[in-house]
C-alpha positions, -999 to +999 in steps of 0.1 A: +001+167+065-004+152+027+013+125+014+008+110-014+038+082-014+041+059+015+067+033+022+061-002+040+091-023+047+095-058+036+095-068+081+060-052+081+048-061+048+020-092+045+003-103+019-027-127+018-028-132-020+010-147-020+006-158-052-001-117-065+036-108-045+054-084-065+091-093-075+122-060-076+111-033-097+078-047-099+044-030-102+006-032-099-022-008-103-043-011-071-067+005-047-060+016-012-068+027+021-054+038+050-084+048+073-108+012+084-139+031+068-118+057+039-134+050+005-108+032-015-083+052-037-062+045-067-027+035-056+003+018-079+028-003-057+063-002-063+085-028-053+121-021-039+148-039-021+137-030+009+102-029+011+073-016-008+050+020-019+025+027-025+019+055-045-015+073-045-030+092-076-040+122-049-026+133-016-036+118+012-045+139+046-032+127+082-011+097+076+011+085+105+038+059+107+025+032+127-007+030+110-015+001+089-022+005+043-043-019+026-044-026-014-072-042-026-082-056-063-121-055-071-128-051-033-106-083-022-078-076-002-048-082-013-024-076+016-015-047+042+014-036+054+026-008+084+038+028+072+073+034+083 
């Protein structure tokens, strides 16, 4: 399965740079992983109401729910959050 958008709820959403958290409607450019040792890949994040997407520029293959995303700036990580 490809995906390309996934969702992370605000309960499973952490971020380490607090002072980078995105407000409503909110977005930042971004790269991404999903798998510990997957190259990173561009992603925008979208803040909603309920939680968070992240968006990626290309599909993504096997994602789960239950498995964790991480966004990352320059190679420092920026927070991580589970897929619902």
């Amino acid at each position: 399965m490809y995906r390309n958008v996934l969702f992370v709820s605000d309960k499973e959403l952490h971020w380490i740079r607090e002072d980078l958290t995105l407000k409503i409607i909110e977005t930042m450019q971004v790269e991404a992983r999903v798998k510990y040792r997957q190259a990173l890949k561009n992603a925008t994040l979208h803040k909603v109401e309920t939680g968070l997407y992240v968006e990626f520029t290309n599909k993504q293959a096997a994602i789960q729910e239950g498995q964790f995303v991480a966004w990352y700036q320059e190679d420092e990580l920026l927070g991580s959050g589970v897929i619902s």
